[in-house]
Residue, then its C-alpha position, 0 to 999 in steps of 0.5 A: x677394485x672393489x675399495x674404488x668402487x665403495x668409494x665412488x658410491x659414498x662420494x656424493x659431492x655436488x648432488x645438491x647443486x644438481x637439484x638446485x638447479x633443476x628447481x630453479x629451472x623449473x621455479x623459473x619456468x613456472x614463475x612466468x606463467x604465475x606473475x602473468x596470471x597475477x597481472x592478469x588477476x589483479x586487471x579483473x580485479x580492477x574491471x570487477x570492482x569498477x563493476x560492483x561500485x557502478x551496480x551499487x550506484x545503480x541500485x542505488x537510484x532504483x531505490x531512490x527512485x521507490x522513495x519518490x515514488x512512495x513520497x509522490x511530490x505530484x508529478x509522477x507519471x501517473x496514467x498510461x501514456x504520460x510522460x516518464x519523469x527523468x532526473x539525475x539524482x542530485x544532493x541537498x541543494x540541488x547540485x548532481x550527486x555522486x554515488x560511489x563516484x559516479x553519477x546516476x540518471x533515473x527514468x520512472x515510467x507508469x507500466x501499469x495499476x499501481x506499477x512503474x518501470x524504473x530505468x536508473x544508470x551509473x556512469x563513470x567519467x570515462x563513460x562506462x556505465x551500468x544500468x538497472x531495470x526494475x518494475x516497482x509494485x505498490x501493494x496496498x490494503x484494498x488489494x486484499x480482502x481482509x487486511x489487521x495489523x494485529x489480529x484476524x479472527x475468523x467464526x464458524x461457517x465464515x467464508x473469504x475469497x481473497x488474501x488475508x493479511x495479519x500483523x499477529x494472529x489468524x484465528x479461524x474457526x473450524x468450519x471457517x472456510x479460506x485459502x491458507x495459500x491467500x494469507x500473510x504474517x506480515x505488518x502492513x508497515x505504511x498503515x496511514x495515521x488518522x490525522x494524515x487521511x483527516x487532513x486529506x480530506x479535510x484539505x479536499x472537502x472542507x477546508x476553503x470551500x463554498x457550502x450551500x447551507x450553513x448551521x450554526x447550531x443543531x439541524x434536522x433535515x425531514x425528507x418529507x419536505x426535503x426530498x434533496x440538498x446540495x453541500x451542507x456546512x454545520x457546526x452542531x448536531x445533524x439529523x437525516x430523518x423522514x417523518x412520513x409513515x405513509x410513504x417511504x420518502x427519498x433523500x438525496x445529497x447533491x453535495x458534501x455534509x459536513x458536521x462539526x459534532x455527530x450525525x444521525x440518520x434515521x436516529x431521531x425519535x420520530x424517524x420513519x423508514x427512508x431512502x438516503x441516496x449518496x449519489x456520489x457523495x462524501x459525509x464528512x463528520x468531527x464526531x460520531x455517525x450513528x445510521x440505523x436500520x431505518x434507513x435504505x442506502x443507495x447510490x455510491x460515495x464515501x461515509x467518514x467521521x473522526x469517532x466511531x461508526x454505527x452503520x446498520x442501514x440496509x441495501x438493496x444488492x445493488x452493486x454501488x461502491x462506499x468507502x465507510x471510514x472511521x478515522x480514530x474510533x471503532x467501527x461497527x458494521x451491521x448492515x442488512x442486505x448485500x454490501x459493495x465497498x471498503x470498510x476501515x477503522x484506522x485507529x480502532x476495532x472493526x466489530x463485522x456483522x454483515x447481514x448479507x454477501x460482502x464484496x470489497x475489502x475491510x481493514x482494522x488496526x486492533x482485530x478484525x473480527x469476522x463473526x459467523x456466517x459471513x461471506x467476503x468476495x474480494x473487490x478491488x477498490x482501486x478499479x470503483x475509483x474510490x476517493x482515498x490516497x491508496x498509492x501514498x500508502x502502498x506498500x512498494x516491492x520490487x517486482x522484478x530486477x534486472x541487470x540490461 
């Protein structure tokens, strides 16, 4: 009995095939299952990949969209209630592009100052589709108060109500006083070229048009006989000046001056104290503008000059808006009294020494350099209604981004 036993213990024939039969069993089970979320992975797959190539597409004209908005061609909507510009993105030769297979339809609307809504949608041949909207925002210069692509420094007691943006280096002093939160080491990347705002203003104030006076030679214009002009055109040297010592003589502009070499105000050897008054004007000038302490200032316009500028007249307070703005030379800013306006150097240093309150915005493409006891309250420049082609050079970010 007990050898029989023994022997039925030790005699495991057929064992294997039992577990093999109870793991293909349940193999088979399981493989079902397995292959149906395979099928069902691999339709995902499909579904998501369509997805992310019909979101890239859309993106796409998003940024396709920032690049016409950035290159206006002239017919952006441009004010509230125009019409928003719809395209299809299209390639080289005007033919309808596709982007990842699929076409992509763009609707840029004017949202608000310096802002536009982009609507841009990828759509498939079967009519799928996927659409993206984003508001696009052009952050330029003006809007801060202080804007270098290289460095900033700040003197003692220096005072600045705005955003400080820098290329390099913030170099306050201790007492200067300014929001750390309201500052940015950032390159202003679509810093205008001299020759890009010359040949705007030019095109806009020179070039074709009909002068009032011609100068073929040096000119001296004396407030004490003329107390007005309308546009001037002179190839040589021009000089604003008063000879009257008796009475401060007024002098006001009734068009744009345009001068071939340098122009003085209140620089002539006989000048006398006088008031120019822009009244809305632009100064055009080749060379070097030179405007003395001589001289009151009043009335809104523009002061440019391809070289350098000296500017040390002096203002009243009044809250007139001037664009001063050298385009290859270096700026030096002395007023007396208070200042409303935007001051640049584009290719050159902004030596800054108002002698009064500075509302506006200054920027420098070497170093601004605000020396002591100088205070700077932002202004926009863009709600004075300035002529300067701020939003071709913006910065554009997107603002928001969303998936609709």
């Amino acid at each position: 009995m007990k050898i029989a036993m023994k022997r039925l213990i030790r005699d495991e024939k057929g064992a294997a095939l039992i577990l093999a039969l109870i793991l293909l069993l349940i193999g088979g089970l399981m493989s079902a299952a397995l292959l149906g979320h395979m099928g069902s992975g691999i339709l995902a797959g499909q579904v998501h990949e369509r997805r992310t190539a019909e979101l890239y597409a859309a993106d796409a004209g998003v940024e396709d969209a920032i690049w016409k908005i950035q290159n206006s061609d002239g017919y952006l909507p441009c004010i509230p209630g125009s019409p928003p510009r719809n395209y299809t993105i299209t390639d080289a030769d005007g033919r309808v592009a596709e982007v990842n297979d699929k076409r992509v339809e763009v609707t840029i609307d004017y949202a608000d100052s310096r802002a536009y809504r982009v609507t841009a949608t990828s759509i498939t041949e079967g009519g799928t589709h996927t659409t993206i909207q984003a508001y696009i925002y052009g952050f330029s210069f003006p809007d801060n108060a202080i804007t270098a692509k290289k460095d900033v420094d700040l003197g003692n007691n220096v005072y600045v109500d705005g955003w400080i943006q820098y290329g390099e280096n913030l170099n306050p002093k201790p007492n200067a006083e300014f929001d750390p939160d309201k500052t940015i080491n950032e390159v202003y990347t679509n810093w205008p070229s001299s020759g890009e705002l010359y040949d705007y203003y030019y095109s806009e104030y020179i070039n074709g048009k009909t002068f009032d006076e011609y100068y073929s030679e040096d000119c001296v214009i004396d407030a004490d006989s003329t107390p007005s002009v309308g546009s001037i055109y002179c190839d040589g040297d021009l000089d604003f000046m008063s000879s009257d010592n008796s009475v401060k003589k007024d002098l006001a502009l009734g068009g744009t001056i345009y001068v071939n070499g340098n122009l003085y105000v209140g620089d002539y050897p006989e000048a006398k104290d006088f008031t120019l008054n822009l009244d809305g004007q632009t100064i055009f000038c080749e060379g070097d503008i030179y405007v003395t302490g001589k001289t009151d200032i009043i009335g809104s316009g523009s002061i440019i000059a391809k070289g350098n500028i000296h500017f040390e007249p002096n203002f009243t307070g009044s809250d007139d808006y001037i664009l001063l703005l050298a385009l290859e030379g270096n700026l030096e800013f002395w007023p007396t009294g208070d200042f409303t306006g935007f001051v640049m150097s584009v290719d050159g240093q902004v030596d800054f020494k108002p002698g009064g309150i500075f509302k506006g915005s200054v920027a420098g493409d070497v170093v601004v350099d605000l020396e002591s006891n100088v205070t700077v309250i932002y202004q926009s420049a863009v709600e004075a209604s300035i002529d300067f082609p701020f939003d071709t050079f913006a910065n554009w970010r997107i603002r928001s981004w969303n998936i609709i």
